[in-house]
C-alpha positions in Angstrom: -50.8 -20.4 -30.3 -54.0 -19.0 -32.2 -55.8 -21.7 -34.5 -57.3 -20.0 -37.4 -59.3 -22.6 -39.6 -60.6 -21.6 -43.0 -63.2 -23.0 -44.9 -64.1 -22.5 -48.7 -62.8 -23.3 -51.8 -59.4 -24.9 -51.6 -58.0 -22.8 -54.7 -59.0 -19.6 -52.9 -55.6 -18.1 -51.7 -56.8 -16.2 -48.8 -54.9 -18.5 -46.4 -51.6 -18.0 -48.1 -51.9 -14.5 -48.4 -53.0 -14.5 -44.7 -49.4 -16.6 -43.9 -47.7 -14.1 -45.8 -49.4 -11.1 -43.6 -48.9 -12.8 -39.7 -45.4 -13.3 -40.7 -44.6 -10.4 -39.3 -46.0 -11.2 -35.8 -45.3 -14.1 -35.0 -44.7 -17.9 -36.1 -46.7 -19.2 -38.7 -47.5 -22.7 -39.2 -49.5 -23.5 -42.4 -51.4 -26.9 -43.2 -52.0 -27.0 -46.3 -52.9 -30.5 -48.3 -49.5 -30.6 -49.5 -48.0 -30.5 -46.4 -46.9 -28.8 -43.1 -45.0 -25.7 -43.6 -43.6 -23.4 -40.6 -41.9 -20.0 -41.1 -40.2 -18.6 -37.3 -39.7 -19.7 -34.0 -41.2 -16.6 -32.1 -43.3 -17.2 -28.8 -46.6 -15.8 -30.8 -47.6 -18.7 -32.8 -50.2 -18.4 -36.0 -51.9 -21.8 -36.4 -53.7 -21.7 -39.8 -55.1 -25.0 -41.0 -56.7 -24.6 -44.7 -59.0 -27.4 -44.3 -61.3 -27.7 -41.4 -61.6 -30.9 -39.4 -65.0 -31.9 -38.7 -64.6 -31.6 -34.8 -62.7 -28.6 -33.5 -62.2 -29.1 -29.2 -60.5 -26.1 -28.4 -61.2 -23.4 -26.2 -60.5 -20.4 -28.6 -59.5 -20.1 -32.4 -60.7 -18.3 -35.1 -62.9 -19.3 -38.5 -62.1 -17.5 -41.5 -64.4 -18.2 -44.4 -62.7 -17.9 -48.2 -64.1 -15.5 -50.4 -65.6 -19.0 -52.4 -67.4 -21.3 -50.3 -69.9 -23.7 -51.8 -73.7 -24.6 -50.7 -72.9 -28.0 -49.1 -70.3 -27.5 -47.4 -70.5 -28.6 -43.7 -69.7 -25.6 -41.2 -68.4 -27.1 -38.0 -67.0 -24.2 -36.3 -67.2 -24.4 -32.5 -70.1 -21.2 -31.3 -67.8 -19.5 -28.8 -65.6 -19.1 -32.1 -65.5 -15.3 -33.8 -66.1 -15.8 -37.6 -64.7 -13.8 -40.3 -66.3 -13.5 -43.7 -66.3 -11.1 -47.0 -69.7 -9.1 -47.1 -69.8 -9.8 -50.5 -70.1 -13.9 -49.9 -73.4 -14.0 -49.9 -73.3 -17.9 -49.5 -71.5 -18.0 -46.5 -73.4 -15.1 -45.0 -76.9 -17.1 -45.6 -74.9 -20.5 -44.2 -74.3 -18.3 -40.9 -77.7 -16.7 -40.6 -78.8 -18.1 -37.5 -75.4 -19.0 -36.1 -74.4 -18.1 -32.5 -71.0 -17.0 -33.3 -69.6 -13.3 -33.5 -69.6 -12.1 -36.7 -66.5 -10.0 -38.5 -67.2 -8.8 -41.8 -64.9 -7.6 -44.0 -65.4 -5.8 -47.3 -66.6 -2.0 -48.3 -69.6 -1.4 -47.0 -70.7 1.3 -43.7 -72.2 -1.6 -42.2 -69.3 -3.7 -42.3 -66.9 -4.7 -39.2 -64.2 -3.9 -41.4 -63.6 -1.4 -44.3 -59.8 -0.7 -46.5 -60.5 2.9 -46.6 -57.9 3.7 -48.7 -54.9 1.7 -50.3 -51.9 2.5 -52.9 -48.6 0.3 -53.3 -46.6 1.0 -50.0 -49.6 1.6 -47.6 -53.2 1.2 -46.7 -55.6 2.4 -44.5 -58.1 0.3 -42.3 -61.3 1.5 -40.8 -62.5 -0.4 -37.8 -66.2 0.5 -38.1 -67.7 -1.8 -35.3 -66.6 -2.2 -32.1 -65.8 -5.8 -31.0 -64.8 -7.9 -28.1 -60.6 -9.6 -28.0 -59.6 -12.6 -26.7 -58.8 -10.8 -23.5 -62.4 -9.5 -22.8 -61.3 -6.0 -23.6 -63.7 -3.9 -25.9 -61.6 -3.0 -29.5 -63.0 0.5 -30.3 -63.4 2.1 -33.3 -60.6 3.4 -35.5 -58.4 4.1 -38.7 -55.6 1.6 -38.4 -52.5 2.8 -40.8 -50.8 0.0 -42.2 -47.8 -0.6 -44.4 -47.4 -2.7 -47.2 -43.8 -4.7 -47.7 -45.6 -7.6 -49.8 -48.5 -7.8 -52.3 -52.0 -9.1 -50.7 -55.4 -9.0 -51.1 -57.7 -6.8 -49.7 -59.5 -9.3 -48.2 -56.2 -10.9 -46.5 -55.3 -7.5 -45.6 -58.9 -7.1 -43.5 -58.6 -10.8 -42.2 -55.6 -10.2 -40.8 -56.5 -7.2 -39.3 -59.6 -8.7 -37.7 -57.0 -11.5 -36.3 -54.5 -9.2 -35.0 -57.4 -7.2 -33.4 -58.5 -10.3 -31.9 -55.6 -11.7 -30.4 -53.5 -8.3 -29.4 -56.7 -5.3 -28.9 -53.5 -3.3 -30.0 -53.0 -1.6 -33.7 -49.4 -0.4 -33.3 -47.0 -1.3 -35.8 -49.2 -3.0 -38.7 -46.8 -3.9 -41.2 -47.5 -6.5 -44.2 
């Protein structure tokens, strides 16, 4: 199982689109605040929890922040947790300034993590541009990742899910939406 917890505006679809993209991989199990939903039964298990609890004990998971996140809101993510953000929210960036966890970024930009280098209707393309640490202690190196689209998504979800996948498997083989 692989908690991701997002934090940000609650009307941001990020984690829904992000449900709809780790479909493909595994279980998903989605808390939202209207419920418990659970698509699958496969041995890989997708934990996303749209609202942060306010103490996270666990020895590995993944923040994710929306691409709307407000001033005051508390950012309780355990340090040995990789975050995930949009280089374009420049409130969340600021929030994590001096925070000890590993940072993913996600948007358009050279410097980020994580660039769509090119997208149309049926498939994208997906530049790893930094080099990063998995789960496993192996070193993810820099690449184009082909991808194909079955669903509509966001850009963003397409990059989050990405980083997730990266995290969790090292692997880029067979990235399908």
């Amino acid at each position: 199982m692989l908690p991701i917890f997002l934090y940000g505006d609650p009307c941001d679809t990020t984690a829904k689109d992000l449900s709809k993209a780790l479909r493909a991989f595994g279980s998903v199990i989605h808390i939202t605040s209207s419920g418990i939903h659970q698509q699958g039964a496969d041995s890989q298990c997708f934990f996303i929890c749209e609202t942060a609890p306010k103490n996270i004990d666990m020895p590995f998971g993944i923040a994710v922040i929306k691409n709307k996140i407000f001033k005051d809101m508390q950012l309780n993510i355990p340090a040995h947790f990789p975050v995930i953000v949009s280089s374009d929210n420049k409130t969340a960036l600021s929030m994590l300034q001096n925070s000890p966890h590993p940072i993913i970024t996600c948007g358009m930009s050279v410097t980020d993590t994580i660039s769509i280098s090119s997208k149309c209707e049926t498939s994208a393309s997906v530049s790893l541009q930094r080099s990063f640490r998995d789960f496993h202690g192996n070193m993810v190196e820099e690449c184009e990742i082909p991808i194909k689209l079955n669903c509509r998504i966001s850009d963003y979800a397409i990059s989050v899910a990405v980083a997730v996948l990266l995290l969790c498997r090292g692997g880029t083989d067979g990235i399908c939406f």
